[in-house]
MARMARRO-998236 format. One record per residue (C-alpha): residue number from 1; x, y, z. Coordinates in Angstrom, 2 decimals, decimal comma, padded with zeros to 5 digits, always signed. Layout:
BEGIN
+-----+---------+---------+---------+
|   k |      xx |      yy |      zz |
+-----+---------+---------+---------+
| NUM |       X |       Y |       Z |
...
+-----+---------+---------+---------+
***
This chain:
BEGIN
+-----+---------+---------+---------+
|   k |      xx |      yy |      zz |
+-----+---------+---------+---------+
|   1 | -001,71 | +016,23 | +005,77 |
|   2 | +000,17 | +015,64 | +002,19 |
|   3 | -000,27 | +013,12 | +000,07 |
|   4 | +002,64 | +010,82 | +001,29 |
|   5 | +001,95 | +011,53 | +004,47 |
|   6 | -001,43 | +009,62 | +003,60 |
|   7 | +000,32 | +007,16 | +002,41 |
|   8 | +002,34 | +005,75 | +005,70 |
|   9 | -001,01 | +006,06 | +007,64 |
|  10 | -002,56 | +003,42 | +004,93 |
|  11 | +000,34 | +000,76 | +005,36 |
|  12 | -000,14 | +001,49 | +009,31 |
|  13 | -003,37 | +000,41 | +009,62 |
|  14 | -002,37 | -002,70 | +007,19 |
|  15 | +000,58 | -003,67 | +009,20 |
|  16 | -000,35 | -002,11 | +012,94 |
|  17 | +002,75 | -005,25 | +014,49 |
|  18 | +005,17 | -002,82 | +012,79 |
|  19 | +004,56 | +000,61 | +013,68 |
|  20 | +008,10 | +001,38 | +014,54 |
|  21 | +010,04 | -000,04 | +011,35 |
|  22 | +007,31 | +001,46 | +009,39 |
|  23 | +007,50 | +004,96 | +010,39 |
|  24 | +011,51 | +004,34 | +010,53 |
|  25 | +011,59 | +002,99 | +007,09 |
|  26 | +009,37 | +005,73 | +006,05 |
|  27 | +011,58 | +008,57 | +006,71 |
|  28 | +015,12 | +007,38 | +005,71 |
|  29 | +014,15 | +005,34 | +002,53 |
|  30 | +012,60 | +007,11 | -000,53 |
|  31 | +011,62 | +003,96 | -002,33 |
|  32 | +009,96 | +002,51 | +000,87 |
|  33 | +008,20 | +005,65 | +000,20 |
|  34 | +007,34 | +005,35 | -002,88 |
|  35 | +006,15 | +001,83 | -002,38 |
|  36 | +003,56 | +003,19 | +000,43 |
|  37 | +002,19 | +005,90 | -002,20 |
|  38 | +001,68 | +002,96 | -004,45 |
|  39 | +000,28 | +000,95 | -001,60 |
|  40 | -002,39 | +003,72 | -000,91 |
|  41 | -003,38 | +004,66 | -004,17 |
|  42 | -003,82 | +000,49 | -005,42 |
|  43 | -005,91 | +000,10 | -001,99 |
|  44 | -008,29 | +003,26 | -003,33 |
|  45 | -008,53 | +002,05 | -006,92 |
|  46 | -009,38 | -001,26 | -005,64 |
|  47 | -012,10 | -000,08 | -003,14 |
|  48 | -013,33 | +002,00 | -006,09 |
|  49 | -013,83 | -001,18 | -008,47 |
|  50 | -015,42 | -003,14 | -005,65 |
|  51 | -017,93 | -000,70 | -005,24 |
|  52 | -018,54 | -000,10 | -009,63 |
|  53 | -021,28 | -001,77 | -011,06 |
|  54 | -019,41 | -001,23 | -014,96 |
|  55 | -019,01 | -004,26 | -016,91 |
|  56 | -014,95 | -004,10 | -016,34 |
|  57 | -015,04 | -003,88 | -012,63 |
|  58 | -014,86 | -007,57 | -012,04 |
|  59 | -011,08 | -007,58 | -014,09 |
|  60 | -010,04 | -004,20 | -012,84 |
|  61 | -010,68 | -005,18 | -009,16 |
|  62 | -008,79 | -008,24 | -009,99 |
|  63 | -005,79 | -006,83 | -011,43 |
|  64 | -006,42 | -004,22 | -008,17 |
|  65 | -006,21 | -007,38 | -005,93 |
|  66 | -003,20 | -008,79 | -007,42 |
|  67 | -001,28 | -005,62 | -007,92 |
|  68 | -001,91 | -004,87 | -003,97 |
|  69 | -000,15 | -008,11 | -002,83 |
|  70 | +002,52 | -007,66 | -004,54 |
|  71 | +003,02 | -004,21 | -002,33 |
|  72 | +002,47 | -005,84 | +000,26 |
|  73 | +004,89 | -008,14 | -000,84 |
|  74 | +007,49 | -005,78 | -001,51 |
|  75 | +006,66 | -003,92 | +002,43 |
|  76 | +007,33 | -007,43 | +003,92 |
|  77 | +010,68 | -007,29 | +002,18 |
|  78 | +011,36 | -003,63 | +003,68 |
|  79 | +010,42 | -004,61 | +007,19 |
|  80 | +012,16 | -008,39 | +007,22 |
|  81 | +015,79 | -006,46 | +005,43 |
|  82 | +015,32 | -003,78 | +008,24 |
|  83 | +015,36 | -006,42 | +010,89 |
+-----+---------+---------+---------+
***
C-alpha cells in the first residue's frame, strides 16, 4: 500500500457515513488528496505527542489538535461541495 493510499483509509475510518464521496473525491481531485495526506500525517504527529512525556508535548499536541480540525474542516467542505 503507498503512502496516499494510507492516507484515504485514515479519513475512512474518521468519516465511515461517507465512504462513497470519499473514495470518489479521492480519485478525481488531487487537492482532496492532498488534504487526506495532511489529514494522516497531523493524526500521527498528534498520537505521537499524546503519547511524549518531553516538556513541549503539551503545546505540540495542541497545535496537533487544532491543526487536525481544521482538515477536518476543509474534508467537510469536499464532501458538502460534492453533494
Amino acid at each position: 500500500m503507498t503512502v496516499i493510499k494510507s492516507s484515504v483509509f485514515k479519513v475512512l475510518e474518521t468519516f465511515p457515513g461517507n465512504r462513497d464521496d470519499i473514495k470518489r473525491l479521492f480519485k478525481m481531485n488531487r487537492e482532496f488528496q492532498s488534504i487526506c495526506e495532511d489529514y494522516r500525517q497531523c493524526a500521527e504527529a498528534l498520537h505521537h505527542w499524546s503519547q511524549s512525556n518531553k516538556k513541549e508535548a503539551p503545546n505540540r499536541r495542541q497545535e496537533y489538535e487544532q491543526l487536525l480540525k481544521e482538515l477536518m474542516d476543509e474534508i467537510y467542505l469536499y464532501l458538502n461541495e460534492s453533494v
